[in-house]
C-alpha positions as CSV (number, residue, x, y, z in Angstrom):
1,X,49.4,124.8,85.9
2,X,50.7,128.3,85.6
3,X,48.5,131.0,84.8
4,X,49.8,134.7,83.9
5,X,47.8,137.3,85.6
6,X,45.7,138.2,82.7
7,X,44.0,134.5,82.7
8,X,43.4,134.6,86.2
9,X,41.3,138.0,85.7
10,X,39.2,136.5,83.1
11,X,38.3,132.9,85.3
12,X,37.8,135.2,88.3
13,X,35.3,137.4,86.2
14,X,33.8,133.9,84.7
15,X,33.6,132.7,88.4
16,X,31.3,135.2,89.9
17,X,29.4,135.4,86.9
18,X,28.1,131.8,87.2
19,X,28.2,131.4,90.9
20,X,26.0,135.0,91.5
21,X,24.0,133.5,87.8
22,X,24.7,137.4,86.8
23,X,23.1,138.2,83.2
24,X,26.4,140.2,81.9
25,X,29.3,139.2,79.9
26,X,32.9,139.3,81.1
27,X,33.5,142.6,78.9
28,X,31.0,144.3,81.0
29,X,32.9,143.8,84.3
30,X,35.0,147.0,85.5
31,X,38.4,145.7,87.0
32,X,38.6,148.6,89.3
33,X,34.9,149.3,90.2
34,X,34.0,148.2,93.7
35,X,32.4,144.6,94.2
36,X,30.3,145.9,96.9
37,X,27.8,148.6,95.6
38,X,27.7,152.4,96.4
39,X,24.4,154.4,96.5
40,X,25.8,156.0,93.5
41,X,26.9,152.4,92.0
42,X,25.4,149.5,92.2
43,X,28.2,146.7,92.5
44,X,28.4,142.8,91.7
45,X,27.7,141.7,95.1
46,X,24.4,142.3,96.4
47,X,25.6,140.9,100.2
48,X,28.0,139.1,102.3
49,X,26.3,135.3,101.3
50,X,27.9,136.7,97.7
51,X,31.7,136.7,99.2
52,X,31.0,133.2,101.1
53,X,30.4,131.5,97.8
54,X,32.5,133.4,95.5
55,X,34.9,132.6,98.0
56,X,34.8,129.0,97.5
57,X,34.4,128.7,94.4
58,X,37.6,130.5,94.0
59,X,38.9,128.5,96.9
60,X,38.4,125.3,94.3
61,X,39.1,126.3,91.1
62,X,42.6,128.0,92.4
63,X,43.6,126.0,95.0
64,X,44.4,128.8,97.8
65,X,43.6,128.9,101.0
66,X,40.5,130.7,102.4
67,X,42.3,132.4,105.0
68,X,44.5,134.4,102.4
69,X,41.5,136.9,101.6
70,X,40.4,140.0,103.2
71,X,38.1,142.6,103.2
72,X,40.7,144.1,100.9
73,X,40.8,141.1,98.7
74,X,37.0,141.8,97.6
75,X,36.8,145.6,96.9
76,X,37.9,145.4,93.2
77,X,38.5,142.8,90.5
78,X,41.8,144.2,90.4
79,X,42.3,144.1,94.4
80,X,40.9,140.2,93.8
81,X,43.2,139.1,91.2
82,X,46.0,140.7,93.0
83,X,45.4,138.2,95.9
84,X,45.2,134.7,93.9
85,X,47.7,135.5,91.2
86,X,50.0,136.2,94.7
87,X,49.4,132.8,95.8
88,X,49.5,130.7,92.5
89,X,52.5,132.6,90.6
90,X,54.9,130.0,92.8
């Protein structure tokens, strides 16, 4: 199944909303703010158990290999979608 870039966004944001059970709605996710909070802003992932299972659950519902992320991948929504549309766009 093909996705364009803009429906891979959205199922990422849906992703670590129900895997971290986060009490927000997509709308309220910032593409470009950092995953990882700042002392100045607090971000979606509270620690590195966070990335493990975000990780696979993007590992399953994409299909892409574990090893294709980096400490790149996970600063930004943007950086993240980057990484799996990459892979899946074929």
């Amino acid at each position: 199944m093909k996705m364009e870039k803009e429906e891979v966004r959205v199922k990422i944001k849906e992703i670590i909303i129900e895997t971290l059970n986060l009490n927000i709605d997509i709308a309220d996710i910032d593409d470009n703010a950092p995953l990882f909070g700042t002392d100045k802003e607090p971000g979606l992932f509270s620690n590195s158990l966070c990335v493990l299972e975000v990780t696979s659950a993007l590992v399953g519902e994409f299909d892409v290999e574990p090893s294709s992320f980096n400490s790149k991948s996970f600063e930004t929504i943007s950086s993240l979608t980057d990484c799996i549309y990459d892979q899946i766009k074929g």
